[in-house]
C-alpha positions as CSV (number, residue, x, y, z in Angstrom):
1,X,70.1,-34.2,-30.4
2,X,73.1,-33.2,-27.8
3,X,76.4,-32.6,-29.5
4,X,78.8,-36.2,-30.4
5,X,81.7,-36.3,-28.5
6,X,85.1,-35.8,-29.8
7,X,87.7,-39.0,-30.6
8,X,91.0,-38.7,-29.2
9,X,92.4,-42.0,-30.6
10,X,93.1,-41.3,-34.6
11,X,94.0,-37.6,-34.0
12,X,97.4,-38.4,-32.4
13,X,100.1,-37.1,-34.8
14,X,102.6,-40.0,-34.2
15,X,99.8,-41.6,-36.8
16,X,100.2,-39.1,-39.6
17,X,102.4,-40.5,-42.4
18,X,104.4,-37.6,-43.0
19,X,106.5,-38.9,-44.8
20,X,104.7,-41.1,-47.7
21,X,105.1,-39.8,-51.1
22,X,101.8,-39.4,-52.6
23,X,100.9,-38.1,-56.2
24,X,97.6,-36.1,-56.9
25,X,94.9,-37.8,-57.5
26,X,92.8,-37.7,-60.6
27,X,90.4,-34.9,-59.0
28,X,93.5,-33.2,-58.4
29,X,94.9,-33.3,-61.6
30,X,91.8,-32.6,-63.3
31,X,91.3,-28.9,-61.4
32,X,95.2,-28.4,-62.5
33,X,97.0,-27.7,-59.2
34,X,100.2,-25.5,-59.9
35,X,103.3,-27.4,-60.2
36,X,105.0,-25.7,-57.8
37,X,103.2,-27.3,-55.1
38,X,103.2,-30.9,-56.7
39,X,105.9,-32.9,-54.9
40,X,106.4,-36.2,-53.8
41,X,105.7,-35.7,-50.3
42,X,102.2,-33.5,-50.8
43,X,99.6,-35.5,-49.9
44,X,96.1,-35.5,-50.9
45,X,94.1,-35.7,-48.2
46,X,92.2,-32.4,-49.1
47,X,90.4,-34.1,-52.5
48,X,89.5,-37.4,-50.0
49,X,87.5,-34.7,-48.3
50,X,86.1,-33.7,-51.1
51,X,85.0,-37.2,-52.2
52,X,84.1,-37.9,-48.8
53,X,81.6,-34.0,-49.1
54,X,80.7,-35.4,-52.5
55,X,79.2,-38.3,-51.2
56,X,77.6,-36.3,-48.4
57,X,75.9,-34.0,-50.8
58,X,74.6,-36.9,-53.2
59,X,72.7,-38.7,-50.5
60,X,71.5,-35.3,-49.5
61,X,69.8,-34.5,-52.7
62,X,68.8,-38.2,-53.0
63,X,66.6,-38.1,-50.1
64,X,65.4,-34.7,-50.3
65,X,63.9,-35.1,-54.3
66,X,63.1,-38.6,-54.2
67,X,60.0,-37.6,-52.7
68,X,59.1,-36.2,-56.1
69,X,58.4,-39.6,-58.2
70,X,55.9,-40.8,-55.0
71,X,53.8,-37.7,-55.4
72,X,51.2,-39.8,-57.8
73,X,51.4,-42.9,-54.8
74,X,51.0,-40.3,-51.9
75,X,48.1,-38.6,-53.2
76,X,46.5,-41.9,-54.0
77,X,46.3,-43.7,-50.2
78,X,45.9,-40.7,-48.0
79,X,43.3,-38.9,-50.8
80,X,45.3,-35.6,-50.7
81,X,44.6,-32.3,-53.5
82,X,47.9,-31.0,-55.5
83,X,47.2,-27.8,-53.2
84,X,47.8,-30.1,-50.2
85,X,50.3,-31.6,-51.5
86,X,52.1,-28.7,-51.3
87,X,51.7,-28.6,-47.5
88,X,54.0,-31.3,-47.4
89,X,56.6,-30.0,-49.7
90,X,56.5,-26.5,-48.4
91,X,56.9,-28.0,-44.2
92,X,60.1,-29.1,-45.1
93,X,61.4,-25.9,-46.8
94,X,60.1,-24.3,-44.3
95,X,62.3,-26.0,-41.5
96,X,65.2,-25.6,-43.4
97,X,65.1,-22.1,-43.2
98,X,64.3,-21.7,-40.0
99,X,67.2,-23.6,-39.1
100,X,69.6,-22.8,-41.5
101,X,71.1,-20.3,-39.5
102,X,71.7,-21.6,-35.8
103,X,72.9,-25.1,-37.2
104,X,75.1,-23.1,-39.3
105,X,76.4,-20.9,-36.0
106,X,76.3,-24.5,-34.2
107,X,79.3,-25.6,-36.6
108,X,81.0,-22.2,-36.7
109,X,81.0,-22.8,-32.5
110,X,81.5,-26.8,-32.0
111,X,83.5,-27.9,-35.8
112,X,81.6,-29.0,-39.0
113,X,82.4,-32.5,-38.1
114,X,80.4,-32.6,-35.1
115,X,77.4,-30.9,-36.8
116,X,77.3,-32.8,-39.7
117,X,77.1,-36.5,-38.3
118,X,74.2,-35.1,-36.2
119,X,72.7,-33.7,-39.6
120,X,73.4,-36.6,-41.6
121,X,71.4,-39.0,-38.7
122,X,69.1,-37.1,-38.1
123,X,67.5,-36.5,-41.7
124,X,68.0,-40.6,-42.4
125,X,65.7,-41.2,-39.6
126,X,62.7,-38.8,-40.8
127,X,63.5,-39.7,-44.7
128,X,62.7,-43.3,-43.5
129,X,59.4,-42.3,-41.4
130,X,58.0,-40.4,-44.1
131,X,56.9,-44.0,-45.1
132,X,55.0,-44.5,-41.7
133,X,53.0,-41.6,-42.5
134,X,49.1,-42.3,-42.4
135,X,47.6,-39.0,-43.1
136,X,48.4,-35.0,-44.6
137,X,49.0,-33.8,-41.1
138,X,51.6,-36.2,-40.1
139,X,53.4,-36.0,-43.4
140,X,53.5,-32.4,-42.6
141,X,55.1,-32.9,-39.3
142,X,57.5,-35.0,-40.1
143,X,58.5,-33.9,-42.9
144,X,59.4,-30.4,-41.1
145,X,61.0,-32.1,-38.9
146,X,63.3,-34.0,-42.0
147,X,63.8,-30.1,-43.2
148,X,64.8,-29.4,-39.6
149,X,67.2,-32.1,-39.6
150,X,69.1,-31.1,-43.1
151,X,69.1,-27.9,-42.2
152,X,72.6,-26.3,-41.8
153,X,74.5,-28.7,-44.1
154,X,75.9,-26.7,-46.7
155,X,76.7,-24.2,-44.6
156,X,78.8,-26.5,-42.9
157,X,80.3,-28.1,-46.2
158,X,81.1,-24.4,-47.0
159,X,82.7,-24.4,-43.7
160,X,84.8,-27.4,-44.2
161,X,85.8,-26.1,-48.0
162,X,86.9,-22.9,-46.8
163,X,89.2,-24.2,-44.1
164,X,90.9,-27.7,-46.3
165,X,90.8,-25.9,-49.8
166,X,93.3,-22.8,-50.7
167,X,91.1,-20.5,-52.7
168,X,93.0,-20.7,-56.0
169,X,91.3,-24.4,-56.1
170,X,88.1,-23.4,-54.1
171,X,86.1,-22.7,-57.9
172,X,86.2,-26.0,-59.5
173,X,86.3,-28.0,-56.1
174,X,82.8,-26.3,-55.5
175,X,81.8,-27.1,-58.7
176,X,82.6,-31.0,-58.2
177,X,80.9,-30.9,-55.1
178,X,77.4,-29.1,-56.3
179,X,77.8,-31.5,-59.2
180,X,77.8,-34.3,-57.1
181,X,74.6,-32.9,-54.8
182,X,73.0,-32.6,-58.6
183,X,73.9,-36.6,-59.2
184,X,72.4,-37.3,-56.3
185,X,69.4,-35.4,-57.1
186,X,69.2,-37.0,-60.7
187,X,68.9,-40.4,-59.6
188,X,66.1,-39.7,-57.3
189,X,63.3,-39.7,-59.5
190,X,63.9,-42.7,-61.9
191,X,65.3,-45.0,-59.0
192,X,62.4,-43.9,-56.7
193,X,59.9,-44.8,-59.4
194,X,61.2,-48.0,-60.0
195,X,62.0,-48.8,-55.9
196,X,58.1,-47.7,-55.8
197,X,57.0,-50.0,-58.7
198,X,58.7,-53.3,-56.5
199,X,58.0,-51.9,-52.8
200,X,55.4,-49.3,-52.8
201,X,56.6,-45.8,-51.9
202,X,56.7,-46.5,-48.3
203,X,59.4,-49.0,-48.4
204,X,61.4,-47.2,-50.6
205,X,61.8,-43.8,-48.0
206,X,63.2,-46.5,-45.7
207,X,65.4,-47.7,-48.4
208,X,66.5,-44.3,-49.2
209,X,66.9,-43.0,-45.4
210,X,69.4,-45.7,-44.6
211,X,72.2,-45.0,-46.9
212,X,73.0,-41.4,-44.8
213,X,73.1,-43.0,-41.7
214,X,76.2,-45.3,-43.2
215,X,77.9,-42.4,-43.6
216,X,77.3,-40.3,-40.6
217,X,79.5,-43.4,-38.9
218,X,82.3,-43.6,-41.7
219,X,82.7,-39.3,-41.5
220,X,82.7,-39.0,-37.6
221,X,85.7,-41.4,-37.6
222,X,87.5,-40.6,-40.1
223,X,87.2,-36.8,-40.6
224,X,88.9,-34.0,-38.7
225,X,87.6,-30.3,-38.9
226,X,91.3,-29.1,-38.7
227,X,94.1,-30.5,-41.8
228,X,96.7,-30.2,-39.1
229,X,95.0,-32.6,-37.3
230,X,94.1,-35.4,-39.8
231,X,96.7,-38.4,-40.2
232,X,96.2,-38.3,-44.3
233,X,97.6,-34.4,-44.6
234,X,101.4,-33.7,-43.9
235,X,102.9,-30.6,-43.5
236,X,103.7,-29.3,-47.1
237,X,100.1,-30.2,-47.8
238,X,98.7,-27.5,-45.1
239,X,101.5,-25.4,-46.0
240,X,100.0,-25.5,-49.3
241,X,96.4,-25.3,-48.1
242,X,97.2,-22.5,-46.1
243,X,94.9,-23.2,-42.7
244,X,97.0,-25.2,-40.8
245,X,96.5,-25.0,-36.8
246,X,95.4,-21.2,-36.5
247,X,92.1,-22.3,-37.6
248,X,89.5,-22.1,-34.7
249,X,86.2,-22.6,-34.1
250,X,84.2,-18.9,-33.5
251,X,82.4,-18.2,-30.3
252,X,82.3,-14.1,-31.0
253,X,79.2,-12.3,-31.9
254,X,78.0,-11.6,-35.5
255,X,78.8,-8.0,-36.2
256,X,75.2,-8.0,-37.3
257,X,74.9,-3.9,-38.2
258,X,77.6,-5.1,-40.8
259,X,75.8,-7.6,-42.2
260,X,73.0,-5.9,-42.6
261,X,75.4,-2.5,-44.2
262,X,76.6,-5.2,-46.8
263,X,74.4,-5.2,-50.1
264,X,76.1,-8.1,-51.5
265,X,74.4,-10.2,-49.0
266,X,70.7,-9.3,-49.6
267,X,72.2,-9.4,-54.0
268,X,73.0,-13.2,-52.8
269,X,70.0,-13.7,-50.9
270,X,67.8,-12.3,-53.5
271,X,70.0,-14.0,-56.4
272,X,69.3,-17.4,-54.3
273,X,65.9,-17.4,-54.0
274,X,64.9,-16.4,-57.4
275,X,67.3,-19.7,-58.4
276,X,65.5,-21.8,-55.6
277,X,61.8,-20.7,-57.0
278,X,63.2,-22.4,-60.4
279,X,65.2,-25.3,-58.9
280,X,62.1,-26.6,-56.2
281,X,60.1,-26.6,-59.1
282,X,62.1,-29.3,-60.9
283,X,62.9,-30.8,-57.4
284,X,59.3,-31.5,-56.0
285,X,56.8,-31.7,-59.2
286,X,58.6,-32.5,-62.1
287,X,57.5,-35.9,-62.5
288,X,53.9,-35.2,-61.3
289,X,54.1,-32.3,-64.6
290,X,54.9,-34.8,-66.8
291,X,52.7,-36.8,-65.9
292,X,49.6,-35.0,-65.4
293,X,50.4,-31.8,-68.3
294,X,52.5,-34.1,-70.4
295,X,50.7,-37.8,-70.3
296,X,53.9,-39.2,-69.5
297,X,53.9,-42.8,-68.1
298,X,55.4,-43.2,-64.5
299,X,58.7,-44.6,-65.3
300,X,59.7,-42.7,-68.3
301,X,58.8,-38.9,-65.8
302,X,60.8,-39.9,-63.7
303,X,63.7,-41.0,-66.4
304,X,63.0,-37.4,-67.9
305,X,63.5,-35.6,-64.7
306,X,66.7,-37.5,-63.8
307,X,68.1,-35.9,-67.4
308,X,66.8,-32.8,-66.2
309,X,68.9,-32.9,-63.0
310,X,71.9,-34.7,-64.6
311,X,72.0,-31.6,-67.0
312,X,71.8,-29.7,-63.3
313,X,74.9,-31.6,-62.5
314,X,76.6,-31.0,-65.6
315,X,76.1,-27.3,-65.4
316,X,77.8,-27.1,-61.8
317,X,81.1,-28.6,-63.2
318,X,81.0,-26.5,-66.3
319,X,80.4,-23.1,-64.0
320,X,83.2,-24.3,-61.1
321,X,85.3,-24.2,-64.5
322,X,84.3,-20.5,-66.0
323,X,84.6,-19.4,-62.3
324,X,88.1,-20.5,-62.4
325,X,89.3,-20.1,-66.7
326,X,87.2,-17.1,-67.0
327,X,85.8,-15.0,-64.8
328,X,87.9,-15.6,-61.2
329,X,91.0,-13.4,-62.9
330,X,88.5,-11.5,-65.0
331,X,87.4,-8.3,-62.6
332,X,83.7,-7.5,-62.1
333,X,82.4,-7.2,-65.5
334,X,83.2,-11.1,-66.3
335,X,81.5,-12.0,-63.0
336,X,78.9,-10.4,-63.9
337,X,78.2,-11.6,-67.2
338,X,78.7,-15.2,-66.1
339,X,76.0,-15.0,-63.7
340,X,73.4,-12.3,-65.6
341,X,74.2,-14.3,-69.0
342,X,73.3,-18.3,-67.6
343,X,69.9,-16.7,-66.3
344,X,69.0,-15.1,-68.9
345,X,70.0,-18.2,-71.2
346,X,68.1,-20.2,-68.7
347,X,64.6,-18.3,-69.1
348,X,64.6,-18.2,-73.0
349,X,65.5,-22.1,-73.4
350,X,62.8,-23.1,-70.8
351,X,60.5,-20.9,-73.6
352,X,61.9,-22.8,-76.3
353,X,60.5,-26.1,-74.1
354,X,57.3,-24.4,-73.3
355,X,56.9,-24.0,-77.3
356,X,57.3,-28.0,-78.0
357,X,54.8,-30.3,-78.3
358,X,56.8,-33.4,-77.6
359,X,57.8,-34.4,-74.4
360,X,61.3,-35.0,-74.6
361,X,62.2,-32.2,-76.5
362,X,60.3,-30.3,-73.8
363,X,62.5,-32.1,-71.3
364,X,65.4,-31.8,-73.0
365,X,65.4,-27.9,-73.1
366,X,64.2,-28.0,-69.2
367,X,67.4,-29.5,-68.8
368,X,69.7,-27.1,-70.6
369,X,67.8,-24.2,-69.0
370,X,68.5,-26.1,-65.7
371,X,72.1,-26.2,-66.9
372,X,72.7,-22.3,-67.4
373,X,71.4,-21.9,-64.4
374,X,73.5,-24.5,-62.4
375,X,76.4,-23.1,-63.6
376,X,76.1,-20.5,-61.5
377,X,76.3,-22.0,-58.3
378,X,80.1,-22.3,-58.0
379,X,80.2,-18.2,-58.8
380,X,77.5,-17.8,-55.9
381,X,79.7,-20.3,-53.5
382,X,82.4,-18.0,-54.0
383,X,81.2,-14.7,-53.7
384,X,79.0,-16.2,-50.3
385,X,82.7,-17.2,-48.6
386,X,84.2,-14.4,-49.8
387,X,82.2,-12.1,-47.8
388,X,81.3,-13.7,-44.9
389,X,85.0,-13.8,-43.0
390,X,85.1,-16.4,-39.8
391,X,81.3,-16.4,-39.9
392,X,81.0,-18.7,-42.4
393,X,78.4,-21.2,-41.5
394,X,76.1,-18.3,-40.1
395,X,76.1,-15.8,-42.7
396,X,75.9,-18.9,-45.2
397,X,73.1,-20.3,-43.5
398,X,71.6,-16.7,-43.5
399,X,72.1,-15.8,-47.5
400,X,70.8,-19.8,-48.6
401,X,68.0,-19.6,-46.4
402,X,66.6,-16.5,-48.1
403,X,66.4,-18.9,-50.7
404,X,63.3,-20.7,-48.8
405,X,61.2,-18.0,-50.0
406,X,61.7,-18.5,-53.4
407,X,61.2,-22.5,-52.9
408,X,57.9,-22.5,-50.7
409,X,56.7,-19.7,-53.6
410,X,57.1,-22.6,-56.3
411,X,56.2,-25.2,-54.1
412,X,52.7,-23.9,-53.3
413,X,52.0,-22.0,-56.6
414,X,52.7,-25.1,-58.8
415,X,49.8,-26.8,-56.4
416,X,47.4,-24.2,-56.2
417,X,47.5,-23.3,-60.1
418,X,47.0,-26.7,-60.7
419,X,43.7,-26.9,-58.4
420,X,42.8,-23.7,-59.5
421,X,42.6,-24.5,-63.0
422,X,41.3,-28.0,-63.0
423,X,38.2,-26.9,-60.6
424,X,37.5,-24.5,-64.0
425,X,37.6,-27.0,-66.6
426,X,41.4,-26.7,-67.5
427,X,43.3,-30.0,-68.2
428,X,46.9,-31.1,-69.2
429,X,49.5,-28.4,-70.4
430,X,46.8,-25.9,-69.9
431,X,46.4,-26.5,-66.4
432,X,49.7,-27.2,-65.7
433,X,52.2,-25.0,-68.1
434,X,51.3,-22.0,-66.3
435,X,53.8,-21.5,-63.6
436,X,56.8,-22.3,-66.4
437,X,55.8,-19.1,-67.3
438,X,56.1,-17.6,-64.0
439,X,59.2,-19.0,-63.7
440,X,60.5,-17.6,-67.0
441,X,60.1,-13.7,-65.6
442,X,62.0,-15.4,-62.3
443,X,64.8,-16.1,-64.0
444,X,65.1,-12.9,-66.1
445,X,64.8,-10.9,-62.5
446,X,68.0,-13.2,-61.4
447,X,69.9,-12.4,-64.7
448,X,69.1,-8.8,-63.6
449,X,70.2,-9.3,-60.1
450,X,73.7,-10.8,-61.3
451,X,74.1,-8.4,-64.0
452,X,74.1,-5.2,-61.5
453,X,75.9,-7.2,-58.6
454,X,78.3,-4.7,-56.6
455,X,81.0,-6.8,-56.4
456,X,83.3,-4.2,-54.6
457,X,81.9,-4.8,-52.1
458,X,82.7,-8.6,-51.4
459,X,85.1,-8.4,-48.8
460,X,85.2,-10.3,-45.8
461,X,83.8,-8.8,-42.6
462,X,86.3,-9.8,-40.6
463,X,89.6,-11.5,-41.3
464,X,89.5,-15.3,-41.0
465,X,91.2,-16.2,-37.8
């Protein structure tokens, strides 16, 4: 899809109202902006961006999981194996990998505003075809092509947060925003097995795929990838923020031999795709688990795997606030024990799940083990601007898309063990339990990672322009 045009009309400055006294808003009272920069004339523009990401990231999260609850439906009408299944799920983390890293580069060059409407369109339209589907191989396709289309997102979001948030905020704004991806991602499952009960699952992608392309056309005209330039921000507000007109878009090179010098960036990547192996696992066969290992009934999986995910969303807002209380003024050794302590939390309270019989206790200790390690992400957000200078959206791209690994690994493995089993005469938890177990050793290799994490050595390549 070629590149949206710029609008002229709502960036002329005769339209900012400059002079408007405007208090903060509840999101900016609740991350406790210092009171020397609260005045009557700030305005808040900055947390409207925020809602406005927030949104973004929920509808995001929506479409991609919501897949999960019509597994069961899927493989009934087109007569596919668990192991195909994971075809399917694996195409689509597959594209977003690939093209993490030039649609991340595409908004460092042409503005996050530009890139994002195209994303935002262009992963409606292939959420909503996944209901044309009529067989495994075009599933596959097009859902590759819905990766392809999603791809480069947060890297742009953690373009747009780096340039409209000072970095004193930056913690627990990331952590509302992750949150909010996590909401998004909660709702998925139960609302998806209930849209499926009333429609069938192929009405309810095109249900689901309509509600980004709303707000590709709300964002494009309202947002402006410079706060200089956008009518809602005044001048003590991008005094305050601290970007103001010197940001610009980067057309240089990627000092790549730098890159590739800097361990924190393979720590991140590796850090990120251990925590994508666990997350994909909750995100594309949770329901089908419970199901199948737990003899859940359809509408109460997919109500346990949205309190799995709302504890997800839960743990992003507490870490965004230990990032910021705790461990932001704390040196390296806090750091590091926020991030080696949630994993290893993480691995021994999916155990404790592993060791129940009933399925909502098992549930219920998935979802504080996806909790510890949610809290994490604000502390990985971070560390991933912090060392990544001007080339934020590629190097972001670059370290999440690692992370693909990790998720395609889960992806296929929760299939295949399934299959595997089952053709040998396994059945319920032991046929399905197995890769929990797996996934326990995962997480204890990420709360090693995070534990030995050189932080000395996150510094930004090059100074932001």
């Amino acid at each position: 899809m070629p590149p949206l045009p710029d609008s002229e009309a709502s960036d002329d400055a005769s339209e900012c109202p400059r002079s408007n006294p405007l208090s903060l808003s509840v999101v900016g009272a609740a991350m406790d902006v210092p009171a020397t920069y609260v005045s009557a004339k700030m305005t808040k523009a900055r947390f409207k961006v925020l809602g406005v990401l927030c949104l973004l990231s929920g509808i995001l999260y929506l479409d991609r999981i919501c897949i999960s609850a019509a597994i069961d439906s899927i493989q009934t009408d087109l007569q596919i194996t668990n192991t195909q299944t994971s075809y399917f799920l694996m195409a689509f983390t597959l594209a977003y990998g690939l093209f993490e890293i030039p649609t991340g580069r595409w908004g460092d060059q042409l503005g996050a505003r530009r890139v994002l409407t195209r994303i935002s369109l262009w992963w409606s339209a292939f959420t909503a075809l996944t209901g044309a589907c009529t067989g495994l191989w075009m599933l596959v396709s097009v859902r590759f092509l819905f990766g392809a289309g999603e791809a480069g997102a947060f890297p742009n979001v953690a373009r747009v947060m780096s340039r409209w948030f000072p970095d004193k905020e930056r913690g627990r704004a990331q952590g509302i925003l992750l949150a909010a991806s996590q909401v998004g991602g909660a709702i998925a499952p139960f609302l998806a097995a209930v849209l499926i009960r009333e429609i069938g699952w192929r009405w309810t992608f095109a249900v689901f795929g309509s509600v980004g392309a709303v707000w590709a056309a709300g964002f494009y005209g309202w947002f402006r990838d410079d706060p200089a330039e956008h009518a809602a921000a005044n001048e003590e507000e991008v005094a305050y923020i601290g970007r103001g007109a010197s940001a610009s878009n980067v057309h240089s090179q990627i000092p790549w031999p730098l890159v590739g010098r800097n361990p924190s960036i393979w720590f991140l990547s590796l850090i990120m795709a251990c925590g994508s192996f666990n997350s994909y696992i909750y995100f594309s066969w949770f329901p089908k688990y419970l199901k199948s290992g737990r003899g859940v009934e359809e509408t109460q999986a997919g109500l346990m795997a949205s309190m799995v995910l709302f504890f997800s969303a839960a743990g992003t807002l507490a870490g965004g606030y230990l990032l910021d209380r705790f461990a932001s003024s704390g040196g390296v050794g806090r750091k590091r024990l926020l991030g080696g302590s949630s994993f290893f939390l993480a691995s021994a309270m999916l155990g404790c799940g592993l060791l129940s019989g009933d399925p909502w206790l098992a549930a219920f200790f998935a979802a504080l083990s996806c909790f510890a390690t949610q809290a994490t992400q604000p502390l990985w957000w971070t560390c991933s601007i912090g060392i990544s200078g001007k080339h934020i959206g590629a190097l972001f791209g670059l370290m999440n898309s690692v992370g693909v690994f990790g998720a395609m690994s889960s992806q296929y493995l929760v299939g295949a063990i399934a299959d595997f089993l089952g053709a040998r005469g396994y059945t319920a938890r032991a046929q399905w339990d197995p890769i929990f177990y797996i996934n326990m050793g995962v997480l204890i290799v990420a709360g090693i990672l995070w534990s030995t994490f050189v932080f000395r050595t996150v510094e930004p390549l090059e100074p932001r322009s």
